[in-house]
C-alpha positions in Angstrom: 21.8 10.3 13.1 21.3 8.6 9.8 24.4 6.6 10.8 23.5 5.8 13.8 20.5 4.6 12.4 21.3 2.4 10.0 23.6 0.7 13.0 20.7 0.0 14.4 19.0 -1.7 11.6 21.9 -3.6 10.4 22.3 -5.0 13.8 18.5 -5.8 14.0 18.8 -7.6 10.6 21.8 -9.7 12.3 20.3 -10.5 15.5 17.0 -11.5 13.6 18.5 -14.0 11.0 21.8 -15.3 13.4 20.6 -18.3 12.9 21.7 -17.8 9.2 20.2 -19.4 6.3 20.4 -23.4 6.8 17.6 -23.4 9.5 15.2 -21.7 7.4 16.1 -24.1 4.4 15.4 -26.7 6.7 12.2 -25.3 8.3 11.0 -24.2 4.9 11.7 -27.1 2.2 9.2 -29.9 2.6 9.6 -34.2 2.5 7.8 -35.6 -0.3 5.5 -39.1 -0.3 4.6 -39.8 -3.9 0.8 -41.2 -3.6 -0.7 -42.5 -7.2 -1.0 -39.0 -9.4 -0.9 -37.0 -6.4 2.2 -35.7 -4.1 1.7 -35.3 -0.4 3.4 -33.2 2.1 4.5 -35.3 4.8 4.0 -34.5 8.5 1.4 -31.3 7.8 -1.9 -31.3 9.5 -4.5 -31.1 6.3 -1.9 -31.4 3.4 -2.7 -33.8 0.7 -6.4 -33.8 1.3 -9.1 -33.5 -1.4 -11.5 -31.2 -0.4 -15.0 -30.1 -2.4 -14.8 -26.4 -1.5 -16.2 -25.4 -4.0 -15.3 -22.3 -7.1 -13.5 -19.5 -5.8 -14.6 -17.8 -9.4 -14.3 -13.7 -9.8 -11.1 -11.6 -8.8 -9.7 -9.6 -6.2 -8.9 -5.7 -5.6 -6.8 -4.2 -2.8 -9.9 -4.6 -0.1 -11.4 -7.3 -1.1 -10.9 -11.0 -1.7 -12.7 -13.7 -3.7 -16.0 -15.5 -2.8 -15.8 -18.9 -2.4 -19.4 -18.9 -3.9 -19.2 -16.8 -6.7 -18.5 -13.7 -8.5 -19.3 -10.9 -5.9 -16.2 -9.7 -4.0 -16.4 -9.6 -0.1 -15.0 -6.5 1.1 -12.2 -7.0 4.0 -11.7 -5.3 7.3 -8.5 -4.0 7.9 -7.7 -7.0 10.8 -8.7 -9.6 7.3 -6.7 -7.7 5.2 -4.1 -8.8 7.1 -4.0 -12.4 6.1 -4.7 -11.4 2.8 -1.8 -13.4 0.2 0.0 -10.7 -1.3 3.1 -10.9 -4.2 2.4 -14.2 -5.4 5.7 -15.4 -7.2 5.6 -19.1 -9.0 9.1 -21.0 -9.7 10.3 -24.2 -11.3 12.0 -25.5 -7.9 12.7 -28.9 -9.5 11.9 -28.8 -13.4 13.3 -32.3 -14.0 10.7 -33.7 -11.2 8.0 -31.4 -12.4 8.2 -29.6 -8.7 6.7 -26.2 -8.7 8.0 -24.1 -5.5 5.0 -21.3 -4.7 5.7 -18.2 -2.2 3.1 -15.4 -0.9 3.3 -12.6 1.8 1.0 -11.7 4.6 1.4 -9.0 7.1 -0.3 -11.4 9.6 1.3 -14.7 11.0 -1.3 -16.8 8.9 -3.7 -19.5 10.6 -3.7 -22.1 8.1 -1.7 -21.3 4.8 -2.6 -23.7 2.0 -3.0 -23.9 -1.9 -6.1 -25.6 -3.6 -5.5 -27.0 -6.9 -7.3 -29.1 -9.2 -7.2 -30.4 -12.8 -9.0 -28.1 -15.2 -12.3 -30.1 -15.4 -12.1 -31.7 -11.9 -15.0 -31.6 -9.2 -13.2 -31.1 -6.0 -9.6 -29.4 -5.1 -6.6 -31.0 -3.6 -4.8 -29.1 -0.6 -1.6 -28.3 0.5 -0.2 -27.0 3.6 2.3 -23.9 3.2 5.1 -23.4 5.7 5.2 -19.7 7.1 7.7 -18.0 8.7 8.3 -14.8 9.9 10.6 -12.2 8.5 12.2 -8.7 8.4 11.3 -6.2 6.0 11.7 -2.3 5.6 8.7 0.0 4.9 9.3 3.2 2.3 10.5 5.6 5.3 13.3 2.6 5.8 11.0 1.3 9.4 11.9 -2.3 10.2 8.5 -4.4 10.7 8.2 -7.8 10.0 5.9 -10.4 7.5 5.5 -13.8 6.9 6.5 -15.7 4.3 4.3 -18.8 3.3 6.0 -21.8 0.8 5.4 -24.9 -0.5 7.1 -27.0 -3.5 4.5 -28.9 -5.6 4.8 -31.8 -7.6 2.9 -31.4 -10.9 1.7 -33.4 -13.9 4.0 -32.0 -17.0 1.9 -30.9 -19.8 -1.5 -30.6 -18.0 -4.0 -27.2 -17.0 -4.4 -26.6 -13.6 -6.6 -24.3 -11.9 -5.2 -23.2 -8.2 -5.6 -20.4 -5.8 -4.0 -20.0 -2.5 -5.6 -19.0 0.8 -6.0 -19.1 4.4 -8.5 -21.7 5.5 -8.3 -21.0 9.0 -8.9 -17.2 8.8 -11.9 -18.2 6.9 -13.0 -20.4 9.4 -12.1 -17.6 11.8 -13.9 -14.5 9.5 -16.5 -16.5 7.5 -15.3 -15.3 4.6 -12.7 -16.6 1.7 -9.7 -15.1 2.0 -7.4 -15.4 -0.5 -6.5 -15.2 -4.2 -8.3 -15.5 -7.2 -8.4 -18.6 -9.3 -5.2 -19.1 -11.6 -5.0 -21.0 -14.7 -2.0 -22.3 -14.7 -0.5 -24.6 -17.6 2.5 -27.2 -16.5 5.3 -27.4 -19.8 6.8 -31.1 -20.6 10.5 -29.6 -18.7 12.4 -32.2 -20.1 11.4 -31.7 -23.8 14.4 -30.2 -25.9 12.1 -27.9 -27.7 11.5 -25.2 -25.1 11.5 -20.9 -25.2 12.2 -18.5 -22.3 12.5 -14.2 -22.1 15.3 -12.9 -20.3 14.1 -10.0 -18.5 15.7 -7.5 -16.4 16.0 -4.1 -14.3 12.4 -4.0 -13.8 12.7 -1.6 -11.2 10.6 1.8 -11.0 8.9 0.3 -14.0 5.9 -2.0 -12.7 3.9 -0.6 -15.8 6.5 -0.9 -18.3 7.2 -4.6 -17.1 3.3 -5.6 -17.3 3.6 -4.2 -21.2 6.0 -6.6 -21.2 4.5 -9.5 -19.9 1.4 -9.4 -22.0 3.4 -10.1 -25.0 5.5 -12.6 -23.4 3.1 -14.3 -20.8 1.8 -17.0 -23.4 4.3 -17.4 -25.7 7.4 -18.5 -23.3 7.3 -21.3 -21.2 9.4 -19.7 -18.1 10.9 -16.1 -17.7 14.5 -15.3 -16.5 15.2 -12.3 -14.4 19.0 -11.0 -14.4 18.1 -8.5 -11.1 16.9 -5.1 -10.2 13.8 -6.7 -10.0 12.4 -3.4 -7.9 13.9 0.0 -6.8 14.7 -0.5 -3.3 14.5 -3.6 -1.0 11.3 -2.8 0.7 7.9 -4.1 0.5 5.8 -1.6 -1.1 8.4 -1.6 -3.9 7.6 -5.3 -4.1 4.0 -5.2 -4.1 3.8 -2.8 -6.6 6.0 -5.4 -9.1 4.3 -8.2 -8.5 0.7 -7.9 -7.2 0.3 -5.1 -9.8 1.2 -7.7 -12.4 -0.6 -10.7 -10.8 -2.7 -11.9 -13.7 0.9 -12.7 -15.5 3.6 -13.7 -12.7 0.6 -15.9 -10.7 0.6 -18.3 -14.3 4.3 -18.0 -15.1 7.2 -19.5 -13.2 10.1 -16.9 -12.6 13.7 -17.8 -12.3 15.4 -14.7 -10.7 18.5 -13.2 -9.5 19.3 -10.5 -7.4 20.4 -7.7 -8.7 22.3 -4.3 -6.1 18.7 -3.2 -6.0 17.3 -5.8 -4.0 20.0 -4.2 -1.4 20.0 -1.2 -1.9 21.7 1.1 0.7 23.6 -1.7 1.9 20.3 -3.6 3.7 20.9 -7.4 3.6 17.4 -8.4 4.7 16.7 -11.8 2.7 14.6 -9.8 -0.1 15.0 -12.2 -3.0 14.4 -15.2 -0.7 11.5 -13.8 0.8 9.6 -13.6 -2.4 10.9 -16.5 -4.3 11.3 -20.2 -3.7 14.5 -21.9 -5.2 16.0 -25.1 -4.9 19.1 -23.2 -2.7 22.6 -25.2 -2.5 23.9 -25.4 0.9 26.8 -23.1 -0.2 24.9 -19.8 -0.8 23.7 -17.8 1.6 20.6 -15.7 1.1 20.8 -12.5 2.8 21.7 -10.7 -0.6 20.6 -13.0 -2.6 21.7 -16.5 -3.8 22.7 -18.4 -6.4 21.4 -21.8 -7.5 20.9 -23.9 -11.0 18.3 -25.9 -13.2 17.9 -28.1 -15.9 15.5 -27.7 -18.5 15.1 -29.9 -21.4 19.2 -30.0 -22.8 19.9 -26.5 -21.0 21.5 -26.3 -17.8 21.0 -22.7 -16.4 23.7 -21.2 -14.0 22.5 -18.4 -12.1 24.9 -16.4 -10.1 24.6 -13.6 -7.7 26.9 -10.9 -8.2 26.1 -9.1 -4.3 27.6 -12.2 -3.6 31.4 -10.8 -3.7 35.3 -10.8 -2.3 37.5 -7.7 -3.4 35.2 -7.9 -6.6 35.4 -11.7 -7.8 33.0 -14.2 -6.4 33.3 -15.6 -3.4 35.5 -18.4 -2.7 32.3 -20.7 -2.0 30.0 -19.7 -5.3 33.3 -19.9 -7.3 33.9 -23.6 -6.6 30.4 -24.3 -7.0 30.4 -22.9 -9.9 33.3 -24.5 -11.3 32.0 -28.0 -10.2 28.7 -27.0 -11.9 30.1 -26.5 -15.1 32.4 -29.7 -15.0 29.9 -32.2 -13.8 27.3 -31.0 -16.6 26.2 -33.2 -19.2 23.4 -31.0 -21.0 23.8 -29.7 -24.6 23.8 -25.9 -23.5 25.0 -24.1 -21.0 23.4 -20.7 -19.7 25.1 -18.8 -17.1 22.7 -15.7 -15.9 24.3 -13.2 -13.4 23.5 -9.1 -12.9 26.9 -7.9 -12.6 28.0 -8.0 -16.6 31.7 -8.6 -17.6 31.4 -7.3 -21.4 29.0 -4.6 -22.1 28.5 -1.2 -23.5 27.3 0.2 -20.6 29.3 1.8 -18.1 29.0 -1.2 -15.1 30.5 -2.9 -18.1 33.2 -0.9 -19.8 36.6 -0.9 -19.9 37.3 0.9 -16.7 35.0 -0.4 -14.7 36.4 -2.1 -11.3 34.0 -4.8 -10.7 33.4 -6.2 -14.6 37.3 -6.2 -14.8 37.9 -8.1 -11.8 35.2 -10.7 -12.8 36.3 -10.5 -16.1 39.9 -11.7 -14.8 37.8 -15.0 -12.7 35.5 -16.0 -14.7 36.2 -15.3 -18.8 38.7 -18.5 -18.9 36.7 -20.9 -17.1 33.5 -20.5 -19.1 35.7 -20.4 -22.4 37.1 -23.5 -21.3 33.8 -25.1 -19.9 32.1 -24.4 -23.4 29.8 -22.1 -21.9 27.3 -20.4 -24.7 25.9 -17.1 -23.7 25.8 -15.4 -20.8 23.0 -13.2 -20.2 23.8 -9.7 -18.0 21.9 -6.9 -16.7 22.6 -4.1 -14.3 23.6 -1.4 -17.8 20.1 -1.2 -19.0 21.6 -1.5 -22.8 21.4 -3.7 -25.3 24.6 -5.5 -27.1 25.8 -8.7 -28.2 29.6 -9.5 -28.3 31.5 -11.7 -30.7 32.6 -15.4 -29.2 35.2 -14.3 -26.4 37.8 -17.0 -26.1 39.6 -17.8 -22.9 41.6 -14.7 -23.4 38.3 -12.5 -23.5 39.8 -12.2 -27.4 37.1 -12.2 -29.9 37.0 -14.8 -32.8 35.6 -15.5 -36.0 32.2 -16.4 -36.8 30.6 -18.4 -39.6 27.0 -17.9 -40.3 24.5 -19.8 -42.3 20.7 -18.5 -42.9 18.1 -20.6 -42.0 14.3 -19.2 -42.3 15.5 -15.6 -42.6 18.2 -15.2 -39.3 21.6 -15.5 -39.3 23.4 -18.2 -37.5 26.7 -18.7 -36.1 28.1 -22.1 -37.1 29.6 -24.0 -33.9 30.9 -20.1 -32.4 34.8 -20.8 -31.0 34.1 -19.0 -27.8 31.4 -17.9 -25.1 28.8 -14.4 -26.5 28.2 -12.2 -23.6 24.3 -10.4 -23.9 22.7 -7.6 -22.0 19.3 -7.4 -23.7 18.0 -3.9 -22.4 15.8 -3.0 -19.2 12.5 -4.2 -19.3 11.2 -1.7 -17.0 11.7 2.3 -17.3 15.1 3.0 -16.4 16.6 3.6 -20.2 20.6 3.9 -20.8 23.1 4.1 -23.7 26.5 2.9 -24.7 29.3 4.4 -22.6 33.1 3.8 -23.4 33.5 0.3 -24.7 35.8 -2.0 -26.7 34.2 -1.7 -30.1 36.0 -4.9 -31.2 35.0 -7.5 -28.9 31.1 -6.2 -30.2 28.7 -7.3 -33.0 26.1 -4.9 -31.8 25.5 -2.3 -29.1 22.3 0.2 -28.9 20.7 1.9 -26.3 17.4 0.7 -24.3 14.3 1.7 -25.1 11.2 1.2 -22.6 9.8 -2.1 -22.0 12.6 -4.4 -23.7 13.4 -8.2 -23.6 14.7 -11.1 -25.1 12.8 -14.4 -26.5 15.0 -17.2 -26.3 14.3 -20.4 -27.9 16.0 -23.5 -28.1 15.1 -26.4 -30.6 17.6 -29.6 -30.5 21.0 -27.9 -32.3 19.7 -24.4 -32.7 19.4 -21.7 -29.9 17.9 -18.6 -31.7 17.2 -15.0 -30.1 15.3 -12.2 -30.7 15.3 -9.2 -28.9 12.1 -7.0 -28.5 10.5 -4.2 -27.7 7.2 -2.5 -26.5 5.4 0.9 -27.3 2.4 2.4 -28.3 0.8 -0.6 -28.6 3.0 -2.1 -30.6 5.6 -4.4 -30.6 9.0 -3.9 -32.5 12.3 -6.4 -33.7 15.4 -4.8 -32.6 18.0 -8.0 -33.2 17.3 -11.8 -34.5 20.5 -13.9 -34.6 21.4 -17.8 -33.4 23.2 -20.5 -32.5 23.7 -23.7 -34.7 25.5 -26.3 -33.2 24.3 -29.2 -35.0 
């Protein structure tokens, strides 16, 4: 029966999305008319206008909503609940152009999606039209029913405070009451600045709590966060809600570049989970049923993020490999980052010397990141934490020269590419397993609530790897790159 069963959802799943993914890029990625300061969305009935509507001040809890008026908080029916915004996710969808992408979930078809935004300070809101669509997700006893996802890209001033909140106009019209989120402060980075610091995060998974830890030590000191997968346990939407709406007050002010990990299809269910909660600037190459992969520019970094679900007898596809290869050839920027779940060096055992997968990208992809000058390549999926020695093209490790500079140790110009897993920031802890002690400079087990801060500054890349308990908040490795 259980086959038979998950027959019938797989075929559901195909029948539902046969259109495949370039119809929803298409339906879901909007034109853009610059205007003076402000960005319209062309072709959407009541985008771009500036509306006085007021201060949606206060919060929100699981039955209620904001009022537009003030601090009390309107209780919802269960029919308003419904168009309620739920797992708010922010991402840079075009840092160079200061584009902001913005995606929510409601269990209703919604009657007029929009965000209202405004400079801190300002009188009156600007608003934007979201496109919805409706999509297939799986409840906790695996029962297909179906949401809608709303998006919109936004173009932003760089360096500026925004206050935004998104909503659905129309069921207030319909309700007469505000439905929606509460007010974000939200703070736009100068993306092209060569100064810039990001945590790599991962394997969030059962561990909502242990990722929120996380984020209030990491919120307001980073300027984006990087997600290497298993951002929840299983690929349905309570699992979802409980990462993200749990830890609103962090992921609604934070943009989130993320990859999926083999949690986010779990049991084999291809059902658009990472593209239903996040909003990427997609190349027409990747699909998105498990996943995607994509890339950005920030400041003198170009980030290449891979999706290991994404696979053919255990190498990347044909498609994301030659993409990937032209990525890294027609790059000009300082540093390269290549982010991907599915590690090729680590101490874990997804990573080790046996294992099928790591050995078989190992064999694709360790001489064309030697040879492309790739610098570190951040992992997850082994919940551990290690650091190996520049590999060269061989996967052979090389020597380092170090310099100190303000207490951590550099390595001078490294002759290779240093693979990183930097521990699970969610509950899920692990250990070293068999491993090649010599391609390593450190490996350790996981504890709780762990993650990297990675900053870059001109020549110098420097990380420092972290952990949270107990209220307080402990140095497990500091180390860098000097390239000047």
């Amino acid at each position: 029966m259980k086959k038979i069963f998950a027959l019938i959802c797989i075929i559901s799943i195909l029948l539902t999305f046969s259109a495949c993914r370039k119809p929803i890029i298409e339906t879901s990625t909007f034109t853009y008319v610059e205007k003076g300061e402000e960005i319209l969305i062309e072709g959407t009935a009541g985008s771009g206008n500036s509306n006085n509507l007021g201060s949606a001040n206060g919060g929100s809890n699981e039955n209620g909503s904001s009022n537009d008026a003030g601090n009390e908080i309107i209780e919802l029916s269960e029919e308003e609940m419904r168009y309620k915004p739920t797992t708010l996710t922010v991402t840079l969808y075009d840092s160079q152009k200061s584009i902001y992408g913005f995606t929510y979930n409601t269990t209703e078809n919604p009657i007029k999606a929009v965000i209202q935004i405004k400079k801190k300070g300002a009188d009156s809101w600007s608003e934007y039209a979201l496109n919805s669509k409706k999509a297939l997700y799986f409840d906790s006893e695996w029962q297909i029913f179906y949401h809608y996802i709303s998006k919109a890209e936004i173009k932003l001033d760089a360096s500026s405070t925004y206050i935004y909140r998104v909503c659905d106009t129309g069921a207030q019209k319909k309700f007469g009451k505000y439905i929606g989120s509460e007010e974000v402060t939200f703070k736009t980075k100068n993306t092209k600045s060569n100064s810039f610091s990001f945590a790599h995060i991962s394997d969030t998974q059962r561990g909502s709590e242990q990722f929120g830890l996380s984020l209030s030590k990491i919120t307001d000191k980073v300027d984006f966060l990087l997600h290497t997968g298993d951002i929840i346990q299983n690929p349905i939407e309570s699992d979802w809600k409980d990462m993200i709406d749990n830890n609103f007050k962090y992921l609604s002010r934070i943009p989130m570049m993320a990859i999926a990990g083999n949690h986010e299809v779990n049991g084999g269910f291809k059902n658009y989970d990472t593209y239903n909660h996040f909003n990427n600037s997609i190349p027409p190459q990747s699909s998105t049923a498990s996943g995607y992969f994509y890339s950005f520019v920030y400041g003198n970094a170009k980030f290449i993020m891979l999706n290991t679900n994404d696979l053919n007898g255990n190498k990347l596809t044909t498609e994301q490999y030659d993409w990937l290869v032209n990525e890294l050839k027609s790059n000009d920027s300082k540093w390269k980052i290549v982010s991907l779940h599915n590690p090729l060096y680590s101490v874990g055992i997804w990573g080790s010397t046996n294992n099928t997968i790591a050995l078989a990208l190992q064999e694709q992809l360790k001489s064309i990141f030697a040879q492309n000058k790739v610098d570190i390549v951040l992992q997850g999926h082994d919940h551990t934490i290690s650091r190996t020695y520049p590999l060269n093209e061989n996967g052979l490790p090389e020597n380092e020269t170090f310099e100190t500079i303000n207490g951590i140790e550099y390595s001078k110009n490294p002759n290779g590419v240093i693979y990183l897993t930097n521990g699970t920031t969610g509950s899920v802890t692990r250990g070293p397993e068999n491993y090649d002690k010599a391609l390593f400079k450190y490996a350790t087990a996981s504890k709780e609530a762990t993650w990297s801060e990675i900053s870059i500054d001109g020549d110098k890349l420097t990380v420092v790897v972290k952990h949270y308990d107990l209220g307080k908040e402990s140095v497990y490795y500091k180390w860098g790159i000097n390239k000047s």
